[in-house]
N, C-alpha and C positions, 0 to 999 in steps of 0.2 A: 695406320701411321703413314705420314706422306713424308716425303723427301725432295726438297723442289731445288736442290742446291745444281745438282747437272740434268737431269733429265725431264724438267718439269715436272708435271706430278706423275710422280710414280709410283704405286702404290706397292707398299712391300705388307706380304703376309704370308702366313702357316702356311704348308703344305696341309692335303695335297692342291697344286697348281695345275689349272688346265688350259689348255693353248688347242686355241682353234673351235671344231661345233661341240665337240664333247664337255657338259659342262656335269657336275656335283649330284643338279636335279636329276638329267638325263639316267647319269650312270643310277641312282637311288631309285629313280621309278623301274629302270629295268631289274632293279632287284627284288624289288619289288612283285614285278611279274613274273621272275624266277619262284618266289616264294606260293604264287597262286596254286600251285600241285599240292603242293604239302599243305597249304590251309584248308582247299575243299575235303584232305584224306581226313584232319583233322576234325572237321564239319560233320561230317558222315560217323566219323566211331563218334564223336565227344559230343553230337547237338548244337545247340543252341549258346551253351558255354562256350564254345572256342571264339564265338563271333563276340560275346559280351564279352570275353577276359581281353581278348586282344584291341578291342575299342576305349577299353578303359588304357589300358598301358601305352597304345596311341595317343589319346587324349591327355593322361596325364604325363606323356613326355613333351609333348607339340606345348602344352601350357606353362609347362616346367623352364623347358625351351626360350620360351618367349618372355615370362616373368623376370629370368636372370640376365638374356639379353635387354632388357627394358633396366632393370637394375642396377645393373653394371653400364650402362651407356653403350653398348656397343653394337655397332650392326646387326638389323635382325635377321638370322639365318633359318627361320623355319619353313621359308620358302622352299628351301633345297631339299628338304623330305628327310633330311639324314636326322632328325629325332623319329619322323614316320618308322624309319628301317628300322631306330634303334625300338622302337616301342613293339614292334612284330616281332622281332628275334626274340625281346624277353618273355614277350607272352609264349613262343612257340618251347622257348627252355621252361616251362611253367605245366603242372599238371591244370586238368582242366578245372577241375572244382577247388583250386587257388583262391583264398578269400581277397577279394579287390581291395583291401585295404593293403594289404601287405603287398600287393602288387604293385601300386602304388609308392608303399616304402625303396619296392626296388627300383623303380624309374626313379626317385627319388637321389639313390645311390648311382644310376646310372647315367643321368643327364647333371644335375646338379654337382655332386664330387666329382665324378670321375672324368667326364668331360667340361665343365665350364670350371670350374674352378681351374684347371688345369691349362686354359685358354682360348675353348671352344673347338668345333671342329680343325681337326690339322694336331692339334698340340695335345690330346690325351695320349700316354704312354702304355694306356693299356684297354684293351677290347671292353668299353661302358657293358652292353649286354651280358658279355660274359663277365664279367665283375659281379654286377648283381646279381648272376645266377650265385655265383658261390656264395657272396653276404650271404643270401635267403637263405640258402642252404645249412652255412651256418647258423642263422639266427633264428629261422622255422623248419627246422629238420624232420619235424613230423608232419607238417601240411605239404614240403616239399618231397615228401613221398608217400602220399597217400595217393593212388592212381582210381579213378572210375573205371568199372570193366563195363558199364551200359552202355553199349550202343543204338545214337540216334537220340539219347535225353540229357547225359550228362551229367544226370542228378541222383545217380544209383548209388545207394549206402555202401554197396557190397564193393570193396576194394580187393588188391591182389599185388602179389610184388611183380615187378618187370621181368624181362626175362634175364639180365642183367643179376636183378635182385637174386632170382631162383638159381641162376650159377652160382652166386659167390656164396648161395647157403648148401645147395648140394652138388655142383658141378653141374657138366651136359646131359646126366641121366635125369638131372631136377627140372629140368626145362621144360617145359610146357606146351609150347608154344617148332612150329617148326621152321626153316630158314625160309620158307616159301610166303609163310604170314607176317614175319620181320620184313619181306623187301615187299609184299604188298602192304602191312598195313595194318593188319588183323588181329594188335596188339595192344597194351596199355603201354602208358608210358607218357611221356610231355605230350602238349597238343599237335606239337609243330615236327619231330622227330621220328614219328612211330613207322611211317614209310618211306623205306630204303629209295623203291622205286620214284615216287613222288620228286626227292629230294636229291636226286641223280639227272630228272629230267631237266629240275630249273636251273642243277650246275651245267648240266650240257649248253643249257641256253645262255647263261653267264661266261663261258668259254666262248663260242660259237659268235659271240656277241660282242667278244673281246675285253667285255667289262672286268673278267680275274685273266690268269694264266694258268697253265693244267700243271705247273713247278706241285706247290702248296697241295692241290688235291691229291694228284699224285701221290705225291714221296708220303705224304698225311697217311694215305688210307692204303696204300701199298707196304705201309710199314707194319701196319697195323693185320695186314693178311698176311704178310710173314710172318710175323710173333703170334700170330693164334693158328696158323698152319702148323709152327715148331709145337705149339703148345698143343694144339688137336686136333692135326691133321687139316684137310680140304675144310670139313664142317666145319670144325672146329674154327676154321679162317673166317668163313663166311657166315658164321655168326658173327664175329667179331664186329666186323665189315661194317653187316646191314642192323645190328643190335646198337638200341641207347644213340647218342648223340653224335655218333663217329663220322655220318654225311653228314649232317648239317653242320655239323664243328668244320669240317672239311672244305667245304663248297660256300659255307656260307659269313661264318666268323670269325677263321683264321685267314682267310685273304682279304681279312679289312685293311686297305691299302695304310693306314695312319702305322698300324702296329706290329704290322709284318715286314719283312726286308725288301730291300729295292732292288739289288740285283739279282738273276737268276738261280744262279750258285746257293745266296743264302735265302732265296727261296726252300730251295728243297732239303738246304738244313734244317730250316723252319720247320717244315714240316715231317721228316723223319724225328725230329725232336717232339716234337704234338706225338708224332705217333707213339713211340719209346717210354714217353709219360704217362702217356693214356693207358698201354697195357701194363704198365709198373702200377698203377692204379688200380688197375680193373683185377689182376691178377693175386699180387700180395698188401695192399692196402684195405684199410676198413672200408669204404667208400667203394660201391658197387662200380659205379663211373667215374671214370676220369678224363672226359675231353675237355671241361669246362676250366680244371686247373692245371691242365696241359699245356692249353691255349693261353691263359695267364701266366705260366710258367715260361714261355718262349715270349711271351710280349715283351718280361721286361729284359729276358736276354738278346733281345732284336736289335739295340744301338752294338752293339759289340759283335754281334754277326755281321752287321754291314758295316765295322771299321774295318774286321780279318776279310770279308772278301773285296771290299773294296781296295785295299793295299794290294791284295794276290792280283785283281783285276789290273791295276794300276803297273805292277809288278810283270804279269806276262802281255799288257800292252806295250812296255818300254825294252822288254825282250824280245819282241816282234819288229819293233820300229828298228833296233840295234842289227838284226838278223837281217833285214831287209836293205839296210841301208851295207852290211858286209855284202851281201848279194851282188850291189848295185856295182861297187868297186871291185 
């Protein structure tokens, strides 16, 4: 939409808005390259499936993408890679032996409803990826937890619950698995999640880079070690921590700038809020994990976090200007 009445053409549109060299593409490939850790950890336990699942949910978000923009008239945005990011995050929330059809279905649910229909990038109210994790979830709850333990094929019949799974059936003595194979790796579980370590380097690099802020990661997964510290001591935390999707939900799909808050404050209410859900989840609900409906659960209370802190913002700015200007006199 243009507006040529005072300022020639102007173009008005959706956040988010970028001023100056930092552009949509920019920030998306860098995330891109944040993600490179956790795909190759992915590569190595899961084979050859990690590379087909995720090229299918690439390809069918980049087409998806482009068929709705083509349909609807509106600018075509696949240039910006932000179906790219969306189509790797859903493959990484997805085990690896995921039938590509239903893969599919979820890009389906996450480019078409949840973003375009809603007004394209800038205007979904809620995280596309993590959306479609939870449909699937709902809708295939048995292919959405069937995990391969083959490492290097991908293709092993022999499945096995997460370590996630094994807590919430026998507690920390059912576990299997110890905290040193959670942050390297040496786990089942989605393609994209399994190591801690991995997916801690590309937040670093996504801080470092300036592309998130360390608000959201933080208060996310520092909540989340306090409530499994109360609940089991030090391990018990860092299981927490480095188990199921609690980085990458962290680092990766709750600081999606559209659905998370904009000032700092309700940053890390955001993300104490992710976290508080996730172990309310994890702890007394049927559902082994909860980051994915955590993160859904704070996206659609994210306009109302940023009207209360932006009034408080507003609030101790004009208590500051008042104080300042008694100063003066």
């Amino acid at each position: 939409m243009t507006d040529n009445r005072y300022h020639g053409n102007l173009e008005i549109s959706s956040a988010p808005h970028q001023v100056g060299p930092v552009s949509t593409t920019k920030i998306m490939g860098l995330v891109l390259l944040a993600l490179v850790p956790a795909f190759a950890v992915g590569i190595y336990q899961f084979g050859y499936r990690t590379i087909t699942l995720t090229a299918v949910c690439v390809a069918a978000c980049v087409i998806l993408e482009y068929l709705v923009n083509r349909l609807l008239k509106r600018r075509q945005t696949v240039g910006d890679l932000s179906a790219v990011v969306t189509g790797v995050l859903l493959a990484f929330n997805l085990p690896a032996g995921f039938p590509y059809w239903m893969a599919v279905v979820g890009c389906i649910i996450a480019i078409v409803i949840v973003k375009q229909l809603f007004g394209g990038i800038g205007q979904n109210i809620v995280n596309p990826a993590v959306t479609a994790r939870v449909f699937l979830l709902i809708a295939f709850a048995t292919e959405m937890t069937t995990w391969p333990t083959a490492r290097g094929t991908g293709l092993d019949a022999v499945t096995s619950a997460t370590p996630l799974g094994e807590l919430a059936t026998g507690g920390m003595d059912a576990v299997s698995v110890s905290n040193m194979d959670l942050f390297l790796g040496n786990v089942g579980g989605c393609i994209g999640e399994v190591s801690a370590l991995a997916l801690l380097i590309g937040g670093i690099f996504l801080i470092c880079t300036r592309v998130i802020s360390i608000h959201i990661p933080l208060s996310f997964l520092g909540t989340v070690f306090v409530c499994g510290f109360i609940w089991g001591g030090l391990e018990g935390a860092i299981f927490q921590v480095c188990a199921g999707g609690a980085m990458l939900g962290a680092f990766f799909c709750a600081t999606d700038y559209v659905t998370s808050p904009m000032l700092p404050a309700g940053k890390v209410i955001f993300g104490i809020g992710c976290g508080l859900f996730t172990m309310l989840i994890r702890l007394f609900a049927t559902y082994p994990e909860g980051v994915s409906f955590a993160i859904l659960l704070m996206n659609i209370l994210t306009p109302y976090i940023d009207r209360v802190t932006e009034k408080l913002a507003c609030r101790s700015a004009e208590a500051k200007r008042k104080g300042d200007v008694a100063d003066e006199k």
